[in-house]
C-alpha positions, 0 to 999 in steps of 0.5 A, a space after each residue: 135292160 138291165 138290173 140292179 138292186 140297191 143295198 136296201 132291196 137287197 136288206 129287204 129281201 133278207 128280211 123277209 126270208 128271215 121273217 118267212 123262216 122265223 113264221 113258217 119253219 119252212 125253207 122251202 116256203 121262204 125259197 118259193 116266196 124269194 124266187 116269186 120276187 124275184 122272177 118278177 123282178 127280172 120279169 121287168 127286163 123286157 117289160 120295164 113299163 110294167 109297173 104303176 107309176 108313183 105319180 099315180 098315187 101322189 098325183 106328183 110326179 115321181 121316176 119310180 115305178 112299183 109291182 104289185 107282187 103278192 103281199 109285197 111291192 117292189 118299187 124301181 125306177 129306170 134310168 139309161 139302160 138300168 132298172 133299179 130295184 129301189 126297195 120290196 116293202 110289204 103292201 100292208 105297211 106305210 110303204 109311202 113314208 118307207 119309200 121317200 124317206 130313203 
């Protein structure tokens, strides 16, 4: 399979080495967080089954999927051969409004 990112996953990822760097002061720390991101995130190449369905918390059905990853969930979906990145939110946020709003 493989992966793609959305142009608001890949905002989503600066924001939040953006954020890391503005709290933290540390490149090093900002660097650690993406790479643990993103390794997840190619993780699902051969395991694109690996996350929880949508439809398990809006008891609707839905084609995506999320990975629980730290403080963040990514949020994907498959289709064809292509596992798209849909967006990575922090968990504490209303990440369902963020999600079906896109």
């Amino acid at each position: 399979m493989k992966l793609r990112f959305t142009p608001q996953a890949v905002n989503d990822l600066d924001e939040i080495k953006n954020y890391l760097l503005e709290n933290t002061f540390s490149q090093n720390i900002s660097d650690n967080a993406l790479n643990y991101i993103l390794d997840n995130c190619t993780s699902l190449k051969s395991n694109p089954y690996l996350g929880i369905s949508m439809s398990k918390i809006t008891n609707k059905p839905s084609e995506y999927r999320y990975l629980i990853c730290g403080k963040h969930l990514i949020f994907y979906c498959i289709k064809d051969n292509y596992i798209s990145i849909i967006r990575i939110l922090d968990s504490r946020t209303d990440y369902l409004k963020l999600i079906f709003t896109f």
